[in-house]
C-alpha positions in Angstrom: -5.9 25.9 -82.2 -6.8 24.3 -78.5 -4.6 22.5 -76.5 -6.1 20.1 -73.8 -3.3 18.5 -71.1 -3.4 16.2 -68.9 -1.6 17.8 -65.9 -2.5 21.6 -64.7 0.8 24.1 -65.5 1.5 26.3 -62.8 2.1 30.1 -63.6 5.9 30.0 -62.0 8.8 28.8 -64.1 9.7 27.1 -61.4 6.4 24.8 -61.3 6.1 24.4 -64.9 8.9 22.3 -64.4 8.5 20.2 -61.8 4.8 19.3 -63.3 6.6 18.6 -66.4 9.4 16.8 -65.1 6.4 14.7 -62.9 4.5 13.2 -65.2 5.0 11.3 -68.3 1.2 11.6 -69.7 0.5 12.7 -72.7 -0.8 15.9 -73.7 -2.9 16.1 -77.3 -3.9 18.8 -79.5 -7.3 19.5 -81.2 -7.2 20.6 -84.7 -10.5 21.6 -85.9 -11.8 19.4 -88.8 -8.5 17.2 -89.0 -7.4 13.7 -86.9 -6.4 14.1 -83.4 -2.7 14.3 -82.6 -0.5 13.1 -79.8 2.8 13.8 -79.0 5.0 11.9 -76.6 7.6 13.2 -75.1 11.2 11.4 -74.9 14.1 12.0 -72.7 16.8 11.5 -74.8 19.1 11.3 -72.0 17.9 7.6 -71.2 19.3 6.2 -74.1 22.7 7.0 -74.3 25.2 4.3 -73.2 26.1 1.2 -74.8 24.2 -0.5 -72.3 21.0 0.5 -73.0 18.6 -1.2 -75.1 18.4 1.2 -77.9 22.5 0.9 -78.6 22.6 -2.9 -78.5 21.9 -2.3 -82.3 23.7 0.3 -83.0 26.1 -0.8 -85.5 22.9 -0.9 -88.0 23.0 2.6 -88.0 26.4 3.2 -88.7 25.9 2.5 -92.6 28.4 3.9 -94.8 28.5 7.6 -93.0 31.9 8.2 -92.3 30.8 10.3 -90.0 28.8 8.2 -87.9 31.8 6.3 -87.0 32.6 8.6 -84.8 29.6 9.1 -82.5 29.3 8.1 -79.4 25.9 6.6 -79.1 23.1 5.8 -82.3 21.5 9.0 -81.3 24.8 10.8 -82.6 24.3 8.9 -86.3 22.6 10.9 -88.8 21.7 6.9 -90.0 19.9 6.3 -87.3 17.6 9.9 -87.6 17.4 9.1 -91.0 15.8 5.7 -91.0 13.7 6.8 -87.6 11.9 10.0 -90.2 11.4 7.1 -92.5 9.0 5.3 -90.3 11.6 2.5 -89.3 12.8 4.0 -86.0 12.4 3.4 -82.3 9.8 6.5 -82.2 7.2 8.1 -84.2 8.1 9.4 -87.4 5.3 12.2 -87.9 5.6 13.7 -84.7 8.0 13.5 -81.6 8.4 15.9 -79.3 11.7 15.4 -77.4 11.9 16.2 -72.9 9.0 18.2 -73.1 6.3 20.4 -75.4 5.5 23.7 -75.6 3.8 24.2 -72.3 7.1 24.5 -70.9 9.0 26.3 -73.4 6.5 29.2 -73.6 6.9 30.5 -70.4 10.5 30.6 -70.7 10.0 32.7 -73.6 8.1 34.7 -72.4 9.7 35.8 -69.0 13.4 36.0 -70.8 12.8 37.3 -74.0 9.6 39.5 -74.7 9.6 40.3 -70.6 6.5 43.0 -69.8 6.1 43.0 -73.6 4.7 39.1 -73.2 1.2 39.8 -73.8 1.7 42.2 -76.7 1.1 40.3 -80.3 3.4 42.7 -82.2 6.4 42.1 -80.3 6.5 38.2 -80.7 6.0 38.8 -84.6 9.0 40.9 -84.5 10.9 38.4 -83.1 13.1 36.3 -85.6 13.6 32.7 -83.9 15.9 29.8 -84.9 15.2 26.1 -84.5 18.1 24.3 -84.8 17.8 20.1 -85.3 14.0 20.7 -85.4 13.6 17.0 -86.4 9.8 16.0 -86.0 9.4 18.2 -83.3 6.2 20.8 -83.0 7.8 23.1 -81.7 7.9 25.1 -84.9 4.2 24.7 -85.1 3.8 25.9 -82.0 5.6 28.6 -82.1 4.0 29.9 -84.9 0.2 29.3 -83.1 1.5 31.4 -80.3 2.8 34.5 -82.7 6.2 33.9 -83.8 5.9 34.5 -87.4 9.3 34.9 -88.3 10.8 31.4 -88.1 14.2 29.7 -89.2 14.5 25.5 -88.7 16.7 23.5 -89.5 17.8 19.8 -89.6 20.8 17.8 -91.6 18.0 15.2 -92.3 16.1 16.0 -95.2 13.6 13.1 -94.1 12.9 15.7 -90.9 12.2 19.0 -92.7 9.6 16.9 -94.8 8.3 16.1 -91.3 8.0 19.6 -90.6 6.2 20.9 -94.4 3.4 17.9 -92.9 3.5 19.1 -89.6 2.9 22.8 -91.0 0.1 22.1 -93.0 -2.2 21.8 -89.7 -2.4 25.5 -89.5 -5.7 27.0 -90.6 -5.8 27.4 -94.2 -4.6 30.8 -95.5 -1.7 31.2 -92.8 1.0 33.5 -94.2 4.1 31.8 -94.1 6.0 33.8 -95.7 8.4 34.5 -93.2 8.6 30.6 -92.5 12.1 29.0 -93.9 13.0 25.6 -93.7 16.5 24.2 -94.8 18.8 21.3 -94.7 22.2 22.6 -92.6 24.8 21.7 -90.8 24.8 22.9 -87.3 28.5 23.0 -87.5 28.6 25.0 -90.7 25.5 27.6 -91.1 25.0 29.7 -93.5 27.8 32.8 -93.8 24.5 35.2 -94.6 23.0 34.4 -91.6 25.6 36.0 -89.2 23.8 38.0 -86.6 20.4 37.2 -88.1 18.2 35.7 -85.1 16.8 37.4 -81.8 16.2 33.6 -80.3 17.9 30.5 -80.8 15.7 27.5 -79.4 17.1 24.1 -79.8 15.7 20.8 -77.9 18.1 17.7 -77.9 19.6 19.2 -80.8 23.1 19.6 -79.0 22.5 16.6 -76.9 22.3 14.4 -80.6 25.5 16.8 -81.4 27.4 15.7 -78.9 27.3 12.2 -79.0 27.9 12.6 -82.6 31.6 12.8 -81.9 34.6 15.1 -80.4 34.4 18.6 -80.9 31.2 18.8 -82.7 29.4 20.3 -79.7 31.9 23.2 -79.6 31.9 24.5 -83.1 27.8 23.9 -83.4 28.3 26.2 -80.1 30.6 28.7 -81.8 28.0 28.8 -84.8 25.3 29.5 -82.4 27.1 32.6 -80.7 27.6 33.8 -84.9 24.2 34.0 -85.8 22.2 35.0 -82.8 22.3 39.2 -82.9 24.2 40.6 -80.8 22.7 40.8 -77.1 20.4 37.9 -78.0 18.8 34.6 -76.4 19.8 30.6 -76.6 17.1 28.6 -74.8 18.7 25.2 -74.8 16.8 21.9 -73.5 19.7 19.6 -72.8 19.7 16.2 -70.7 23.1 14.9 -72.4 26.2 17.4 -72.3 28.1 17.3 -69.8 28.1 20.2 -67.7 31.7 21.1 -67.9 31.7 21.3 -71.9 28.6 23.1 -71.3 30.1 25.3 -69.8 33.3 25.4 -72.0 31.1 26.2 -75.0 29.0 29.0 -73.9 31.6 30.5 -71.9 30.8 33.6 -69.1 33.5 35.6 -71.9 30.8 35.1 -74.5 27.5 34.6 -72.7 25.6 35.6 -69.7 23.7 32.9 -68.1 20.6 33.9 -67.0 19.1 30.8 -66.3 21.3 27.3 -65.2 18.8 24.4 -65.6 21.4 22.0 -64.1 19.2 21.1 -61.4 16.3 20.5 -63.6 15.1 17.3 -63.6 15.7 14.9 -66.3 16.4 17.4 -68.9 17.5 21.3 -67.9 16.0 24.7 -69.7 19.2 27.0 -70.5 18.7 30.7 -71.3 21.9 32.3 -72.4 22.4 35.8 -73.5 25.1 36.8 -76.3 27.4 39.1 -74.3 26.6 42.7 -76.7 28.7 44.6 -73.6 32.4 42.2 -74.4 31.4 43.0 -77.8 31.5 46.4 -77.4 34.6 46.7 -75.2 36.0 44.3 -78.2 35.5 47.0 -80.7 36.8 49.2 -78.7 40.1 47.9 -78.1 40.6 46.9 -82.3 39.9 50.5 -82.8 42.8 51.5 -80.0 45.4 48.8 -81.2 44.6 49.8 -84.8 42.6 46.7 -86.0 40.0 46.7 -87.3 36.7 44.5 -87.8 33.7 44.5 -90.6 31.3 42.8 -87.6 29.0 45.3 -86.4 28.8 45.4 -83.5 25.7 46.6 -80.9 26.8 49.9 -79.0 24.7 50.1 -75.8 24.0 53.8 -75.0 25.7 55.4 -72.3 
């Protein structure tokens, strides 16, 4: 599959970025024997007081969710994602691809996660990746044209992971996705049997929409994220909404290393966390010594 875009990417991280960040054109890709697709990109970020535009009507959204009632913004009401995968939304309901695409997130990957093993195809299809709040979002399809076979999404709209079965039926006929799972979830509550079960964890505006969903949310989606991500593994997270000190607060230095601090990016940042396998260890080791002990398995790095 060939992707044309309007605006050259630049080899650095760095200049991916800012070319990113720079334009708001649109970038379209060329399936062979099927309609030609677009994807916009949104910054979420934009739209999340109750002056803007979009939350002038956001009690309509509020429905009967109990939960809604306590988000912060429309983009917090499962309502409002609901009705918006239904067609009767502010956005496209086939396709939306939220901050940025692919062109940005692939590099990223690459220089954090497969490292001098980038251009080798068996490495990536090793890889088991997680998309949380994958909505309408390409990503997934992406990820899977570029050699991530082994791939995990999630949404707690059932409207977006039909999204995602359309979206996944542009692949060439005969792809093997086998290894593909899609599932309704809460991001708050995963699955117990996936505990330590993903190398990557890549969520886009997923814990932006978390967030404004209502206190505490954030956190334990945060806390679920550090469960099922293996030990020593990676959270690339595109965020324009959290604020930085709960940022912070969730993927705490005791728990994660950041390699990567997108703060400064513009309009929406590119986090790249690693689960902390060393605390881990040094965890284990003091259970054992204070006679505790733990069924987690935990990763001992070789001395």
């Amino acid at each position: 599959m060939k992707y044309e875009l309007h605006h050259q990417i630049m080899s650095q991280t760095s200049s991916a970025f800012a070319t990113a960040h720079a334009t708001n054109t649109l970038w379209n890709r060329h399936i062979p024997t099927m309609p030609h697709r677009r994807s916009k990109h949104s910054p979420l970020n934009q739209f999340t007081t109750s002056a803007s535009e979009f939350d002038k009507d956001y009690s309509q959204f509020q429905g009967d969710n109990d939960a809604d009632a306590e988000a912060r913004s429309q983009f917090g009401t499962k309502s409002y994602w609901d009705a918006m995968y239904e067609g009767m939304g502010d956005f496209a309901a086939d396709e939306y691809s939220w901050y940025y695409g692919f062109e940005v997130v692939k590099p990223i990957l690459q220089d954090y996660v497969l490292g001098e093993d980038s251009s080798g195809s068996t490495a990536s299809q090793q890889l088991s990746i997680l998309v949380p709040g994958c909505g309408n979002d390409p990503l997934l399809l992406d990820l899977f044209n570029a050699g991530y076979h082994t791939l995990s999404a999630f949404d707690y709209s059932s409207g977006a992971m039909d999204r995602q079965r359309e979206l996944l039926e542009y692949l060439p006929m005969g792809s093997d996705l086998a290894n593909v799972d899609l599932s309704v979830e809460d991001a708050r509550s995963l699955p117990t049997q996936w505990e330590e079960s993903f190398d990557v964890i890549i969520e886009k505006g997923a814990l932006d929409a978390i967030y404004l969903s209502g206190d505490g949310n954030f956190e334990q989606s945060a806390k679920e994220f550090a469960r099922v991500v293996k030990k020593g593994g990676i959270c690339i997270s595109c965020s324009g909404v959290v604020p930085e000190a709960l940022r912070r607060e969730g993927f705490g230095t005791e728990d994660w290393e950041w390699l990567r601090d997108g703060s400064d990016d513009l309009k929406a940042g590119c986090f790249v966390l690693k689960e902390d396998d060393i605390r881990s260890w040094i965890m284990c080791l003091e259970a054992k010594k204070q006679k505790y002990y733990t069924l987690k398995c935990f990763q001992i790095p070789e001395l």
